[in-house]
C-alpha positions as CSV (number, residue, x, y, z in Angstrom):
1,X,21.4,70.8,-10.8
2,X,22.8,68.0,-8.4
3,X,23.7,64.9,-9.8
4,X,21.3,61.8,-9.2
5,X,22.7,59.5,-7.4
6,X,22.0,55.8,-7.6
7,X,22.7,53.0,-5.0
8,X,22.6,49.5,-6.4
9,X,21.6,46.7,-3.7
10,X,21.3,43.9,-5.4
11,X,24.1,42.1,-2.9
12,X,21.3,42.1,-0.2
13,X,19.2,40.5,-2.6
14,X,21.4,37.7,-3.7
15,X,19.6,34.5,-4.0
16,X,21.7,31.1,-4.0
17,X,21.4,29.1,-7.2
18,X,20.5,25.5,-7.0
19,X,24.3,24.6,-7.1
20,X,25.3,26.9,-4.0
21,X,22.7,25.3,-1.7
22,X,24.3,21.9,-2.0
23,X,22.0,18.6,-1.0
24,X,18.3,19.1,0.1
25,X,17.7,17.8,3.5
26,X,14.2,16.1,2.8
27,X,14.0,15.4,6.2
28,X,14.1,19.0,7.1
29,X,11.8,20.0,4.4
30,X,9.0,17.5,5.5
31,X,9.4,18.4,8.7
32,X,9.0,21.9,7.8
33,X,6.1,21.4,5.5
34,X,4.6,19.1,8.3
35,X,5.1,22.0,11.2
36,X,3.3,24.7,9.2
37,X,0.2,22.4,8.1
38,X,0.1,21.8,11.7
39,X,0.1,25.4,12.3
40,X,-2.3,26.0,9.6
41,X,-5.0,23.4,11.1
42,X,-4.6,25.1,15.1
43,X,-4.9,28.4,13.2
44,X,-8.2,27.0,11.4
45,X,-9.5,25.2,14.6
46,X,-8.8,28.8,16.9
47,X,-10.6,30.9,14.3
48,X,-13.7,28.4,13.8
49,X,-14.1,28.6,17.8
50,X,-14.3,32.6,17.6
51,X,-16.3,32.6,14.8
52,X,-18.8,30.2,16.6
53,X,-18.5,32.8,20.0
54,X,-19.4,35.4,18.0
55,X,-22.7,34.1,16.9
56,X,-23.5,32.9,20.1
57,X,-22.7,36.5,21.4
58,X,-24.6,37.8,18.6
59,X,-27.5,35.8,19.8
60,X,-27.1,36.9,23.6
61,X,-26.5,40.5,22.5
62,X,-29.0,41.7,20.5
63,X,-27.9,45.1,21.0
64,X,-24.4,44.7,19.6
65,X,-25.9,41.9,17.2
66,X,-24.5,43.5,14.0
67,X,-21.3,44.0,15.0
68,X,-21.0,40.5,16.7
69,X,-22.0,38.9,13.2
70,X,-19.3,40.7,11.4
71,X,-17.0,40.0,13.9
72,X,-18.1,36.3,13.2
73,X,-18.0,36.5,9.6
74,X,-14.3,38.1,9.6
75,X,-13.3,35.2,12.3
76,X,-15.1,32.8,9.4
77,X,-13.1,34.2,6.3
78,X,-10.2,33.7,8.6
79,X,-10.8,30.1,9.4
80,X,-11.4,29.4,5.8
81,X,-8.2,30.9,4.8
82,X,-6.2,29.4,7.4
83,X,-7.7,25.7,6.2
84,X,-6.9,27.0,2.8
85,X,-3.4,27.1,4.4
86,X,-3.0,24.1,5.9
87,X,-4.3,22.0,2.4
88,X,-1.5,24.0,0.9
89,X,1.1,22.9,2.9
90,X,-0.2,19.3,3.4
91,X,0.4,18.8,-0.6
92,X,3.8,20.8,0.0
93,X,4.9,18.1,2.1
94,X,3.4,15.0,-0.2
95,X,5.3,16.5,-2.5
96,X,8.4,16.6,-0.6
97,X,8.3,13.1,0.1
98,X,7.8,12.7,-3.7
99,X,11.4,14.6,-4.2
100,X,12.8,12.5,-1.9
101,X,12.1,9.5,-2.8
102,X,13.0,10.2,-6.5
103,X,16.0,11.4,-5.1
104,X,16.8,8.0,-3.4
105,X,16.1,6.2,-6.6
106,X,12.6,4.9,-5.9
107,X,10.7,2.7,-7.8
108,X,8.8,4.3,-11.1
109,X,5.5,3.4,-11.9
110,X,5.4,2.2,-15.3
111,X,1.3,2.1,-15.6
């Protein structure tokens, strides 16, 4: 019988620990969080604008109506998901400002 060989990668998984990464650039982290909502919304508004051509197709088609509505339903699910997206990285970003303004020793609310 040949031996079993087995190959342990875990180096290419290595994941830094909070104390390798040194200081969190907020900055950077908004800015991240902000770029990627933004994505999120164009992604919402270009899918939105499909979904709406498809049901006007599906209207000017009646031939191809079926497919045109599932076209626009799949370009609807799409547009949901990518607003679904967007809210998620708008509160990643709030709370990114949160971290950094604890981390500059803001003011604590009390009440």
């Amino acid at each position: 019988m040949e031996e079993e060989k087995h190959h342990h990668h875990h180096h290419l998984f290595h994941h830094k620990d909070k104390a390798e990464e040194g200081p969190v650039d907020y900055e950077k982290e908004i800015k991240h969080h902000k770029h990627l909502e933004q994505i999120g919304k164009l992604g919402t508004v270009a899918a939105g604008a499909y979904a709406l051509h498809e049901k006007h197709e599906a209207k000017k088609d009646p031939e191809h109506a079926h497919k045109h509505k599932i076209e626009e339903e799949i370009a609807a699910a799409a547009a949901v998901g990518a607003g679904g997206f967007a809210f998620h990285e708008h509160h990643e970003k709030k709370d990114a400002k949160k971290e950094e303004k604890k981390a500059e020793g803001g003011h604590h609310h009390l009440f």
